[in-house]
N, C-alpha and C positions, 0 to 999 in steps of 0.2 A: 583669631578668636571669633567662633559666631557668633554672628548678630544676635540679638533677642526675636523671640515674634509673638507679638501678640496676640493672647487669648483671644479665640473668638467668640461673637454670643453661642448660645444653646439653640440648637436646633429646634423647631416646634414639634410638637407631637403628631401633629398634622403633615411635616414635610412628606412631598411624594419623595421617595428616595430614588426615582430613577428619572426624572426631570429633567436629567442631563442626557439623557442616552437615548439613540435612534429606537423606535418601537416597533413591533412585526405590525404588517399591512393590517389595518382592523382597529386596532387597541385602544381603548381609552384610556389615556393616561389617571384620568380621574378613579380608573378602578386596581390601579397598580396600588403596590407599598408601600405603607406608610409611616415613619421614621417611629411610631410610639408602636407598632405591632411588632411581636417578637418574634414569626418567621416572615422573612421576607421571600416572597415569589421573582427570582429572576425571568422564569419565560418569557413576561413580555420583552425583555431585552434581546435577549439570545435570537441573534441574525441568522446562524446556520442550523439547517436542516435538519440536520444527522445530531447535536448536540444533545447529551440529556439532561433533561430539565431539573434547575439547580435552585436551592435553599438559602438561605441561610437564618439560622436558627438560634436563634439570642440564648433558648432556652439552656444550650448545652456550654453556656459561656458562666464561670459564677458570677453572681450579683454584685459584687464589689468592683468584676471590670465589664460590665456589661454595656453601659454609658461609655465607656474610652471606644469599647472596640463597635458600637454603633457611631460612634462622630467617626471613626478611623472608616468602616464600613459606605460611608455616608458621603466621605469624601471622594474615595475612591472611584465612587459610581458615579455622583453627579459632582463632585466638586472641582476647583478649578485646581488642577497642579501644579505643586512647587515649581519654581522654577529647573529647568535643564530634565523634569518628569514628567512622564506622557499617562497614560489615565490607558492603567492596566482593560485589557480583554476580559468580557463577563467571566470567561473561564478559569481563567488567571484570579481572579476576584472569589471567586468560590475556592480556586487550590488554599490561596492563601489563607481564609477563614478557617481551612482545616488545620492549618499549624498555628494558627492563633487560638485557638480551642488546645491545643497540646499546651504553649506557653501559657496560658493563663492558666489552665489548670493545674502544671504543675506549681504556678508563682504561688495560688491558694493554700496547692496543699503545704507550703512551706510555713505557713502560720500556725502555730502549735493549737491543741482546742481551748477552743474559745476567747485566742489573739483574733485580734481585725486582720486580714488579709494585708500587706505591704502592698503599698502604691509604688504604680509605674516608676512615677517621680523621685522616691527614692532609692530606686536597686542602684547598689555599686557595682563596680567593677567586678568584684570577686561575687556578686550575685550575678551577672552574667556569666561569669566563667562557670558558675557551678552549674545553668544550663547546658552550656558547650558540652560539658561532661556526663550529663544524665543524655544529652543525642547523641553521645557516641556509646552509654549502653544500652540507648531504645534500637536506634539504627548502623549497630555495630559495621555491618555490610554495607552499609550506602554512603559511601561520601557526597556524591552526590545529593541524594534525600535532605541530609545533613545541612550543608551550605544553603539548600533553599531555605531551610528550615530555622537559618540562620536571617537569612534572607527576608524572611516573614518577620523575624522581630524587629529589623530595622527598619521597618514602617509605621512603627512607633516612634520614631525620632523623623526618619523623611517626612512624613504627613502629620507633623506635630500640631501645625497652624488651623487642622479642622479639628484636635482634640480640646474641646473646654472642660471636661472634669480632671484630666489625669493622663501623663503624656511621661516617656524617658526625657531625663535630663541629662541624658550621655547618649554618644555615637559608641554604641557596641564596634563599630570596625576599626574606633580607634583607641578598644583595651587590646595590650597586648595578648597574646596567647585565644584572641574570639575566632580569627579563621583557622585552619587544618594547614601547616608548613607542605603537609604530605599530600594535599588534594591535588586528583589526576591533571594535568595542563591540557587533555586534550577533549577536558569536558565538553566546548564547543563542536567536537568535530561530529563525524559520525562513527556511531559505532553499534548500529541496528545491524544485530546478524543478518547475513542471508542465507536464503535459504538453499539449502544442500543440493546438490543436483542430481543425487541417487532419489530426492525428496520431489525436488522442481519436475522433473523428467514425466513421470507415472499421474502427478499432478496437473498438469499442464497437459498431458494425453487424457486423464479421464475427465477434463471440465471441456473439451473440445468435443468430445463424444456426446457429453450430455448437451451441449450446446446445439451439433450438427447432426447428431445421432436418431437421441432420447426424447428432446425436445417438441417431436411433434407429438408425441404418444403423451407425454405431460400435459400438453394444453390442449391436447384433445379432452382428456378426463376432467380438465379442470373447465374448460368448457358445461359438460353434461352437469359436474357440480351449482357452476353457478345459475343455470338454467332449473335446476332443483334447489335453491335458496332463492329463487324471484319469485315476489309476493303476486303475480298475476299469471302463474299455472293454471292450468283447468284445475277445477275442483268438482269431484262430485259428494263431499260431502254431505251432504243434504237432504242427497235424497239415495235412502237405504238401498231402494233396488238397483238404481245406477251404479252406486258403488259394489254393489252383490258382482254384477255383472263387468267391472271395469276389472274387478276380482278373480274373477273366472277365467278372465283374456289374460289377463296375466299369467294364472298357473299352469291354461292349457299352452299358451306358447312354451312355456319352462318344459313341458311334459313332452310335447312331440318335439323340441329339440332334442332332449334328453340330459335338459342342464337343471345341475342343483341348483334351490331355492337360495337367495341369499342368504346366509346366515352369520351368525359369531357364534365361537365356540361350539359350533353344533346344534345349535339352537335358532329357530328364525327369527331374521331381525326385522321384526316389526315397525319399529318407528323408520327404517328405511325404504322398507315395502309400501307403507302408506303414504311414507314423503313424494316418494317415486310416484304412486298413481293418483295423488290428490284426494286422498280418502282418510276419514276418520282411522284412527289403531282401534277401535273398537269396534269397525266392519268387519278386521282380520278375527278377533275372538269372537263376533256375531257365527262368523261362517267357517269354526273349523273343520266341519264334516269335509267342506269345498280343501282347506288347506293341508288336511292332512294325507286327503286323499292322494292329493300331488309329492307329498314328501314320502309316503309309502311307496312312489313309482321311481322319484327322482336322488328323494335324499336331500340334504341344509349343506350346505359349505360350511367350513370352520371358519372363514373370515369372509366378510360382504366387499366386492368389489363390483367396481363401477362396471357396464354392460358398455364397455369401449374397446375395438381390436386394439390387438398390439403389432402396430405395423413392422417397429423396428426389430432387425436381426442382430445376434450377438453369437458368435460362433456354432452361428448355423442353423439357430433357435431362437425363441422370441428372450427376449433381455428379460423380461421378466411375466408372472402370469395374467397380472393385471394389478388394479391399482386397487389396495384395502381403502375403505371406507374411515378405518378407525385408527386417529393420529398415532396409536403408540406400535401398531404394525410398521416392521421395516421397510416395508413398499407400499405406504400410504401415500395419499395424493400428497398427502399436509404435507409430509418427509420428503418426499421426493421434489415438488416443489420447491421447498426450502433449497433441498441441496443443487436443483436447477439454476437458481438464484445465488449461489455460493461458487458456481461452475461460471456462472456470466460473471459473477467481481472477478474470480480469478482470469480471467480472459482478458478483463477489459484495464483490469490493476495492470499486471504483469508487460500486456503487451502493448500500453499507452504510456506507461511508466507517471499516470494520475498520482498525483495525490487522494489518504482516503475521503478527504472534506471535498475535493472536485470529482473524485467520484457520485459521491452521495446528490452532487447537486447535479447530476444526469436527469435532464427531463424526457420529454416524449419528443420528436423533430427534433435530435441534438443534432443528428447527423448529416452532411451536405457531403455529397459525393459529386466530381469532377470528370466530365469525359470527355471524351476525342469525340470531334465532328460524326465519325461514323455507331455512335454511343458505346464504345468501349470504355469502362471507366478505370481511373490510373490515377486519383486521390481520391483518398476520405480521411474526412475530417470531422471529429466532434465537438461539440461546445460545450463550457458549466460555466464554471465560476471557481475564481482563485484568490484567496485570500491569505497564504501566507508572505509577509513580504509589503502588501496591501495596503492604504492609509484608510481603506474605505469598509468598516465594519460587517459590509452587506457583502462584499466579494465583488471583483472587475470582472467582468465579460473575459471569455481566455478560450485560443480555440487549440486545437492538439492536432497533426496530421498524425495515422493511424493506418494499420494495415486491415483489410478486411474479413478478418475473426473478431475484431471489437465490434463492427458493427454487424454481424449477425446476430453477435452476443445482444447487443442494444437491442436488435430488432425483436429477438424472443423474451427481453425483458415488458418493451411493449407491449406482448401477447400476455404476458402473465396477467399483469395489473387490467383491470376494466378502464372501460375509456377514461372515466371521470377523476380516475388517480393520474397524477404528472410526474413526479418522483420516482423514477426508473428503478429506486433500492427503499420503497418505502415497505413497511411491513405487511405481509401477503396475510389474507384474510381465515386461510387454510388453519385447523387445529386449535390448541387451546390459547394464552396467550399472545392472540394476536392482538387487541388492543386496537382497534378501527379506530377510537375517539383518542388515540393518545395522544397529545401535543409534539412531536416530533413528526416530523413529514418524512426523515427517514431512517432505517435504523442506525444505531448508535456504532462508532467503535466496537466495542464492548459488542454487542447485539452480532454485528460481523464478525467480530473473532471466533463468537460460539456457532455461530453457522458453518465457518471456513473447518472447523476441527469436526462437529459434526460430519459434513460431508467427506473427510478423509476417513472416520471411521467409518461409516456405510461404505465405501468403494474397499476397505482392507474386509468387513463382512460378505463382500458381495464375492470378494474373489477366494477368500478362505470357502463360499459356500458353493464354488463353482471351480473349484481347484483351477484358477489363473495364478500366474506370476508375477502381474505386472499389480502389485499391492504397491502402498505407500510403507519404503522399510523403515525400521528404526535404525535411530541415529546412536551412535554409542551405547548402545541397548536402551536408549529412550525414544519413545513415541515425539516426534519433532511437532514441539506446539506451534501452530500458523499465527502469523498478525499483521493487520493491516499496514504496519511499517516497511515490511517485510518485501513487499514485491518492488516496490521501486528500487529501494538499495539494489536487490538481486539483478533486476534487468540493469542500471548502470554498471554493477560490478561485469556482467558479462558482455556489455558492450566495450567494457574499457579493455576488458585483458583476451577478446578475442577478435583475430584478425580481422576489419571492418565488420565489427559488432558483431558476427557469427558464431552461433553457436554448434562447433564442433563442426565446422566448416559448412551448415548451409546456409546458402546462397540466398533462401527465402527468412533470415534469421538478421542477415546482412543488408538486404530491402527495408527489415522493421528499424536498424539501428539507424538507417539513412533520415530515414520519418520520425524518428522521433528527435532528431538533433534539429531537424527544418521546424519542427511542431514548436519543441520550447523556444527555436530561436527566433517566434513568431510574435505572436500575440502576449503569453504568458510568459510571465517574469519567474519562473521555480527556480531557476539554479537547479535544474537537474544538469545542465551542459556542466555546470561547475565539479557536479560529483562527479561525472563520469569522466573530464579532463584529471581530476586531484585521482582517480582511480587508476587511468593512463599515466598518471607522472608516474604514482608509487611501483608499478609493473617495470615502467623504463628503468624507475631508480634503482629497483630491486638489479635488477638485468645489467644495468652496470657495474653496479658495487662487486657481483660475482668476475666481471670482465675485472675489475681492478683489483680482487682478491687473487688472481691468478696470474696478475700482469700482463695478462694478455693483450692492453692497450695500448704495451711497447713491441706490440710483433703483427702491427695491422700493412697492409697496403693500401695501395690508392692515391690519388692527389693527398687526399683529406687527409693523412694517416698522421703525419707532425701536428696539426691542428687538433685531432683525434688526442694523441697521448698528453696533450698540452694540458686542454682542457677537462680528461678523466684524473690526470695528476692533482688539478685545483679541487674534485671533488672527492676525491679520497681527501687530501689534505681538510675538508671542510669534515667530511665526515667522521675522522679520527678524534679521540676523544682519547688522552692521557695513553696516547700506543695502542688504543684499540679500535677496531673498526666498528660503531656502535650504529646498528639496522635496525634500530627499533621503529615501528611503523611511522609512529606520528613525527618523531625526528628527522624523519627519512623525508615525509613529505614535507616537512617545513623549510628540510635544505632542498629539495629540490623547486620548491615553490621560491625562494630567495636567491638560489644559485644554479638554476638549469643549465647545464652546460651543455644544452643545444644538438646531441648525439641521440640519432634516432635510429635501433638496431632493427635491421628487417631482414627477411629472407634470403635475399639476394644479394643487398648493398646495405653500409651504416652511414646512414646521414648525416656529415655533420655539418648543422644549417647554418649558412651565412646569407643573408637574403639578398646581399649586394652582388655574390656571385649564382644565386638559386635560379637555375634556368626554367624550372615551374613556377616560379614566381613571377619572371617577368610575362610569361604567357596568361596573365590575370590580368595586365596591364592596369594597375592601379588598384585592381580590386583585392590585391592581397591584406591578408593578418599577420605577415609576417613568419608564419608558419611555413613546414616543409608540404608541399603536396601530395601526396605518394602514388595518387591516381596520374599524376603529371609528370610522374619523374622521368628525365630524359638519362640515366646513370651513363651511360658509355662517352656523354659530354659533358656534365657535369664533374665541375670541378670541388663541388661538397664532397665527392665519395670516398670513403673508405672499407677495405674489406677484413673482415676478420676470417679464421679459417675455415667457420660454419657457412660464411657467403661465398668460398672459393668451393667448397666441397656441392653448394648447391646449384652454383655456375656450369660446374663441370658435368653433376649432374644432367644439367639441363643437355647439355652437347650431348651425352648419350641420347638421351632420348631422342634430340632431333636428328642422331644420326641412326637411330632406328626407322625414324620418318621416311629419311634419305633412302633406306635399304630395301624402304618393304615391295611388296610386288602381287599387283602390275604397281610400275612405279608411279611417281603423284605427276598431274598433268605439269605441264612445260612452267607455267606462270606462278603455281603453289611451291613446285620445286626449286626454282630462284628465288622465292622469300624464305623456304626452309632454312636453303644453305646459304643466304646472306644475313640472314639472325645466328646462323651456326657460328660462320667466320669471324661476325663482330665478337658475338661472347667469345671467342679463340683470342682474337688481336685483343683484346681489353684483358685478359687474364694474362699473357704474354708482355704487357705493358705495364702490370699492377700487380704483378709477381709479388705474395708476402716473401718477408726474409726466411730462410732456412724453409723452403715451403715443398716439402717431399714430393706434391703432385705438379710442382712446375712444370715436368718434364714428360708427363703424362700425357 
């Protein structure tokens, strides 16, 4: 039986409601929210950068439980929690408000007209169940959704003790039929697509381009701009004949180059003629004898672009004409900036394998690079801030080793932003919508999604307008939407399922998988190592379940070969399920995660690890994990090994080939030639030793 708890007094009208919570650098508490106003401003809470600034707003709450869910509200932020409960995330604290606004409005509209609304305090059982059932036909598709949403009402009963008008006097999880029999089990896991590699491929080459390409001719232009928004340009406004004359130089340079006027539409653009020379628009209409004389000789451009070369080449010509003036042109500063800015997240996401929150908190000097006495450099490293995981609201210090395409990426992020910005992804100043004075330091989720999609549509227009083939394809004939989730999953999926993290076998793909495992196993606590291990299990698990569908783990050689079938026998037997063999992902990883049976299939040889006999284990001398090594594996002494027929066929393989070595001519000097053929012989005596049964190329 639970205890009672007693009512608390009522909050004043005056309480600060965020009294309990750490505040951004600056803030006075005193100007924060206050428990009698019906919206409340979270920003001064809100610790990360990239967040967007959150509400909550009584008004959309009815009047009858406006009072419950301001004390429930009130607790939550500053109050002290229940026991065995921790005092939800600002953001966590706003999701929840929004399914509190669904529950109470539908609770209201259950009062016929001109009944009082029914109190908290009284809903039965079968008034919770009837919830359960109006969110399975608001959010038919989302069980997930559902459950939180479930979730959100039972903090009406958890956080009872801060409500004094009106609180549940039932634990909803303990009517029968309130949670879903049928909700996923593997809701905790991951299950953020990744993204495609017909996707990843063309992606990943055009934000490289823009980054090492594009990027100079971008910040050049955005240079000449911001030099043209600084309030201490010469001006001759003032005085008519200097500006007659500043007038004059302008059009006769335009004239003996023989370039058109800038214009839009065909038309000259005046407000960027006089911006450009520091002169009134009304000296351009004073003097159009002078202007028009020049557009009779020269002619207006149909779009005004900035007077900056275009260094960069793109098969064989300049990548583009130059930069428009006006945001909603395709090759605007403001556009092309942005998608510059969308080309460095995808760089520095993808191949740091950051989170998008320790992205966002990328400053200016993240980067500390490492070199050899003679200054060749052979680490880099970045720094932010890491917060999931975290006790500390503000984020820990976390640093990432890194290949160097992040930090070029960083570098030209730098150059975008003016000195006095720190925020490597905060909002760039270019176009409409930029927002200088917004409270966010830098863009949102949200704000980067629409960048990331933008910029894949400019690179599919740029190459349909220049007949290239290397576009971004659609996925099942849909356009594949990007999101900030999206790149970490991807790089641990492909460091787990390709041979030392390489992608498609290179070698410089296999260098980033190295750094990124040294990077999280540093500083920062992510559990990325976790995903990309639980990715390697499901790949091995996968990979044996098919050796054991075909019994192939009764037909191995090798010492290991009896210990081999022993132990895939225990994981069929784990895996079989009523006579069937059931490989459903999250199942798969859970037995493999509980019953690893220690078989690591590779190229050459199948591991199967006993660490008391692992002869790269003991060359660690103490520094072992217990794992197998496979950079250290000594296989022709090793008494782990076993071969299946794919490692004998790739053994034997090898003997050709070394015995083409043997053959070639002029033949290999004295000293290469007795290492050739004493690697030939061992692979020979160890395949002659470890002979599978029934093994057709024994004799080969």
């Amino acid at each position: 039986m639970t205890a009672a708890i007693t009512r608390p007094a009522s909050v004043a009208e005056d309480a600060l409601v965020l009294a309990g919570r750490e505040l951004t650098p600056g803030t006075d508490l005193d100007t924060t929210a206050r428990f009698g106003q019906d919206v409340w401003q979270l920003r001064p809470a809100q610790l990360q950068a990239h967040e967007r600034s959150h509400i909550l707003d009584f008004g959309r709450i009815p009047a009858a439980y406006r009072l419950a869910c301001k004390d429930l509200c009130h607790g939550l932020l500053s109050g002290q929690p229940p026991i065995h409960e921790k005092r939800p995330a600002m953001s966590v604290v706003r999701t929840l408000f929004t399914e509190h606004i669904r529950f109470l409005n539908w609770l209201a509209g259950r009062a016929g007209s001109g009944q009082q609304a029914p109190a908290l305090a009284g809903l039965t059982n079968d008034d919770l169940l009837d919830y359960q059932r109006f969110l399975v036909r608001a959010l038919p598709k989302s069980p997930n959704a559902r459950a939180f949403a479930r979730g959100a009402v039972r903090y009406f009963w958890r956080w009872r003790g801060h409500l004094t008008t009106d609180r549940l006097s039932v634990d909803p999880l303990h009517v029968e039929g309130w949670a879903e029999p049928q909700a996923p089990r593997h809701a905790r896991e991951n299950v953020t697509d990744r993204i495609p590699e017909q996707v990843l491929g063309p992606l990943v080459a055009w934000s490289l381009r823009f980054v090492d390409l594009f990027a100079a001719d971008i910040l050049a232009a955005d240079r000449v701009w911001r030099a043209l928004r600084a309030s201490d340009r010469p001006s001759s406004a003032g005085d008519a004949e200097a500006s007659r004359q500043v007038l004059a130089e302008f059009l006769n340079d335009h004239v003996a180059r023989g370039r058109p006027l800038p214009g839009r539409q065909g038309v000259l653009n005046v407000y960027f003629v006089a911006t450009t020379l520091g002169i009134a628009r009304h000296t351009i209409d004073r003097n159009r004898d002078l202007v028009d004389a020049a557009v009779n000789v020269v002619g207006v451009t149909q779009h005004t672009t900035f007077d900056t070369p275009i260094t960069a080449e793109f098969d064989g010509r300049p990548w583009i004409d130059g930069f428009s003036t006006h945001h909603n042109d395709p090759d605007s500063l403001a556009r092309l900036a942005r998608h510059l800015q969308a080309a460095c997240y995808v760089v520095i996401a993808y191949l740091s394998g950051m989170r998008d929150s320790e992205v966002k908190h990328l400053r200016r000097g993240s980067v500390r690079i490492e070199r050899e006495p003679g200054g060749t450099a052979y680490r880099w490293k970045v720094s932010s801030l890491a917060f999931k995981g975290e006790n500390d609201p503000k984020g820990v210090s976390a640093t990432w080793v890194v290949g160097e395409p992040v930090t070029r990426a960083i570098s030209v992020l730098e150059a975008l932003h003016p000195p006095e910005v720190d925020h490597l992804f905060a909002r760039l100043g270019h176009g409409p919508g930029s927002k200088p004075s917004s409270a966010t330091a830098a863009l949102t989720h949200s704000g980067t999604n629409i960048q990331l999609n933008l910029f894949t549509a400019w690179i599919n227009e740029f190459c349909a307008r220049h007949d290239r083939l290397d576009s971004i394809p659609a996925v099942k004939g849909q356009i594949w939407h990007l999101h900030t989730r999206q790149f970490r999953r991807t790089l641990a999926w492909f460091i787990a399922r390709q041979p030392g993290g390489a992608i498609a076998g290179a070698v410089q793909y296999r260098h980033h998988g190295i750094q990124m495992f040294e990077g999280y196993a540093g500083t920062s606590e992510s559990g990325f190592r976790a995903e990309v291990e639980s990715e390697q299990a499901l790949t091995r698990g996968e990979h044996l379940m098919t050796m054991i569908d075909a019994h192939e783990h009764h037909h191995l050689g090798g010492p290991a070969a009896t210990e081999a079938a022993r132990r895939l026998d225990e994981l069929g037997d784990q895996a079989h399920y009523q006579g069937k063999v059931v490989l459903d992902r999250h199942r798969l990883l859970r037995i493999m995660k509980k019953n690893d049976p220690g078989v690591y299939p590779g190229d050459y040889i199948t591991c199967v690890h006993d660490h008391t006999k692992a002869l790269c284990e003991r060359a660690k001398r103490g520094r072992s994990e217990g794992l197998p090594d496979h950079g250290g594996c000594q296989p022709f002494a090793c008494r782990n090994v076993a071969l299946t027929a794919e490692n004998t066929a790739a053994l034997r393989e090898e003997i050709r080939r070394l015995d083409g070595r043997l053959a070639t001519s002029p033949p290999l000097p004295p000293l290469l030639h007795h290492r050739v053929l004493t690697r030939r012989n061992e692979i020979d005596v160890f395949l002659t030793r470890n002979a599978l049964p029934h093994d057709p190329g024994a004799s080969s």
